[in-house]
N, C-alpha and C positions, 0 to 999 in steps of 0.2 A: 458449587453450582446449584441453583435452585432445580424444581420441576417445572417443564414445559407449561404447566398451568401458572406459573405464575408471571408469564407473557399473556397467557389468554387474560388473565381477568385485570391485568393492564392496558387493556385493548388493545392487544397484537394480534392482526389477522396472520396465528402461524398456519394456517391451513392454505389461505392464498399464497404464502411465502414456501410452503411445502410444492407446493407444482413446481419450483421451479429449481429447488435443493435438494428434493427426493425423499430425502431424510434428515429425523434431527442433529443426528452426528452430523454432516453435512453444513445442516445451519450452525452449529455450532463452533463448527471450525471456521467456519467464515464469517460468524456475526460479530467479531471484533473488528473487522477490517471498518465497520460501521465508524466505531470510535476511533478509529485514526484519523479517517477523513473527516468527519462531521465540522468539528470545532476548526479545520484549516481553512473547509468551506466558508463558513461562517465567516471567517477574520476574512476574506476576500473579499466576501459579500459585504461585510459592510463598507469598507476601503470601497467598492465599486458605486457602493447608493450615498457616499460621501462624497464621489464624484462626479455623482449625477450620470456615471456610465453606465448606461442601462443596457446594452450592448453584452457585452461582458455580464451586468449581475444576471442575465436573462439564460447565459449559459451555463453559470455556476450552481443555480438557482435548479434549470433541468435538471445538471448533477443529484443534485442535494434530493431533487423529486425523485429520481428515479432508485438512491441508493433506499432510502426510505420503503420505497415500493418494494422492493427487493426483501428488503429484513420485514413487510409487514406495519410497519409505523404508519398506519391507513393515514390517522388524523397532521400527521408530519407532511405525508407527502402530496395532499389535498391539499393543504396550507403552500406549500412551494408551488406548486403548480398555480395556486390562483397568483401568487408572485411573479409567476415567469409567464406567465401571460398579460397581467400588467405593466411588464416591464419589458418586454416587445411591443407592448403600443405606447411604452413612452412615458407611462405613468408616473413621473417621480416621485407626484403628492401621495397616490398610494401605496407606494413601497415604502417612503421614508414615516410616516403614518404608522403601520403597519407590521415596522420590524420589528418591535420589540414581542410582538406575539409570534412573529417566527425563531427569534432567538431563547424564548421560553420554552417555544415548542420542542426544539433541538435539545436542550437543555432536561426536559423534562423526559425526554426518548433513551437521549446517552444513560439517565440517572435509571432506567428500566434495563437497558442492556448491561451496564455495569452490576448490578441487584442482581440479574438473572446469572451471569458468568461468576461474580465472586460472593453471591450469598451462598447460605445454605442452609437444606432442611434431612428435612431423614428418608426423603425418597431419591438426592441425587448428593453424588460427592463433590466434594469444596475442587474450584478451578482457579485460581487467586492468577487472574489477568490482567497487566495495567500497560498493556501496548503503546507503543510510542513510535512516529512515522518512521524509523527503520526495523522495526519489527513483523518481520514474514509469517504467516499464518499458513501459507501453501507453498508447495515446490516452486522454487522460483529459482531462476538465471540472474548471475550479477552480471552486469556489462561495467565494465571501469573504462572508460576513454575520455578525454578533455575534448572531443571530439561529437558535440552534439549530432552531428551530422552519421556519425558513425554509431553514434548508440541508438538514436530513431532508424536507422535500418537495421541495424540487429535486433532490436525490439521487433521488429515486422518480418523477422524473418523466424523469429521463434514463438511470437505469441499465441498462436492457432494451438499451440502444443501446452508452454510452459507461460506462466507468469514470471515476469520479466521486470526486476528491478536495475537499477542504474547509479552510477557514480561520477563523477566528475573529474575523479582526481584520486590520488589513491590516502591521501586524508580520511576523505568522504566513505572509501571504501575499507579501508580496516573499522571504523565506526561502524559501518554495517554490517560488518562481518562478526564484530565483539558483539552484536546483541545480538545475535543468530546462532552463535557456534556451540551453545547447549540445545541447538534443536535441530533438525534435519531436512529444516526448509531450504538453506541453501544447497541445490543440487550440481553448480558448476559456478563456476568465474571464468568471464571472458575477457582477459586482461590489458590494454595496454602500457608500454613500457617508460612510456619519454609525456611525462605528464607534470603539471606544477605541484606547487606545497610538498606531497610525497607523491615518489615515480612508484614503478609497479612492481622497483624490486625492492620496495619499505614494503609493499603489500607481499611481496614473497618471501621475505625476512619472518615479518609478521605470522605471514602463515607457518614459518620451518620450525621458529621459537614456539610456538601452541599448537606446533605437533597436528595442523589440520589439513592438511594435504592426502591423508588416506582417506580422510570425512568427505573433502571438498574438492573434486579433482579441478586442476588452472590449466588453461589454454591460453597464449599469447596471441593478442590481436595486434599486430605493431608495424609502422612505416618504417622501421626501421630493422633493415636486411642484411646490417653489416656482419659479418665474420665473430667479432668483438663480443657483440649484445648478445647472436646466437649462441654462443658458446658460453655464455653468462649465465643466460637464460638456463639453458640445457643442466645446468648444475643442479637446481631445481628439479623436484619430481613431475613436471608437467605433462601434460599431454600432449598429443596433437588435435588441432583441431578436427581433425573428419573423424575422433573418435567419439567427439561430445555430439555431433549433428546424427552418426550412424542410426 
C-alpha cells in the first residue's frame, strides 16, 4: 500500500473523505468497496443511456456521485452529478455526448484507488487487493433464501447494526462463502433450507467439509417445520436464531 500522500497529489480530497471515515485505517478498509461497485455501475449506465432510460441512468448515476463523494474522487463526483441532473431533465444528447468522459473519469479513479491499495513505497506496507463483487471488506450477515421477499426484510431488520449481504440460492451462497472464509467478514449465515440449484444443506455439507462452522456460526430461516428437516438440520452445529439477534 502506498502513503496517504499519494491520493493527495492525485487529487483526492482525503481530508473531506476524513469527516466522514474518521480515520485512514477506516478508509482503507472500505475504499475497495469503491472498486467493486464502480465498474457494475458503469455497465448499468451505459445499458441505461443506450436506452434512452434516463429515469434509471439518473439514479445509478446519484449512486456513482455520491460513492465518489465518499472516497474523495472530488473531480468523479462533480462529473456525475452534472450527469444526473441532465438526465432528470431528460437530456439524452447530453449524456450520450458526454459519457465517455465519464467512463474515463471512473477509469482514471479506480486506476488511483488500485495504485494506492496494491502499490508500494517505503513509508507503508504492500496490501495486494483485487476484490471481486463477493468479496466482504466489513462484518457482514449472509441471508441465503430464494425468497426475495424474505431477504429485503432481513436486510431491514439488521442493517442499522451489520452490513448485510445476500444469496439466492445456496449455489450463490457457498461461492460467497469460498471468497470469505480466509477473512472474518462473514460474521453469521442466515439460512434457508428448500432452495433451487443447491438447498441449504449443500451449504451445510459445504460448511462441515471446510471445517467453518466454529468461524461462521448458521441459523436456519425455513418454511419448512416438518419433524424430518428439523432433525436433519439439528445434526449440524447451528444455532438458534435468538442467539445471532441477542
Amino acid at each position: 500500500m502506498r502513503s496517504i500522500n499519494y491520493l493527495i497529489s492525485n487529487g483526492v480530497d482525503i481530508n473531506k473523505s476524513l469527516e466522514l471515515f474518521g480515520d485512514v485505517q477506516t478508509y482503507n478498509e472500505t475504499v475497495g468497496e469503491f472498486l467493486i461497485s464502480a465498474n457494475s455501475k458503469l455497465t448499468k449506465l451505459s445499458a441505461y443511456k443506450n436506452n434512452k432510460d434516463m429515469t434509471n441512468y439518473a439514479i445509478y448515476v446519484h449512486s456513482l456521485k455520491s460513492d465518489a463523494k465518499y472516497f474523495g474522487l472530488t473531480k468523479l463526483s462533480e462529473l456525475a452529478y452534472e450527469h444526473e441532473l441532465k438526465s432528470k431533465s431528460g437530456d439524452v444528447f447530453f449524456v450520450t455526448e458526454n459519457f465517455e468522459e465519464l467512463v474515463n473519469e471512473v477509469s482514471r479513479s479506480v486506476s488511483i484507488i488500485k495504485e494506492y491499495l496494491n502499490g508500494n513505497d517505503k513509508d507503508a506496507e504492500p496490501m495486494l487487493i483485487e476484490p471481486d463483487e463477493n468479496t466482504y471488506l466489513k462484518e457482514t450477515i449472509l441471508v441465503v433464501d430464494d425468497s426475495n421477499i424474505i431477504r429485503n426484510f432481513t436486510k431491514r431488520v439488521f442493517e442499522e447494526k451489520y452490513n448485510v449481504g445476500t444469496a439466492k440460492d445456496g449455489e450463490e451462497a457457498i461461492n460467497i462463502i469460498e471468497c470469505n472464509k480466509n477473512n472474518n467478514f462473514i460474521v453469521a449465515v442466515l439460512l434457508d433450507l428448500n432452495m433451487p440449484r443447491k438447498d441449504g444443506f449443500a451449504v451445510l455439507d459445504y460448511m462441515k467439509k471446510n471445517n467453518l462452522f466454529e468461524k461462521i456460526p448458521v441459523s436456519i430461516i425455513s418454511g419448512d417445520s416438518s419433524k424430518e428437516t428439523i432433525e436433519r438440520a439439528f445434526t449440524y452445529p447451528i444455532v438458534p436464531f435468538c442467539n445471532l439477534i441477542a
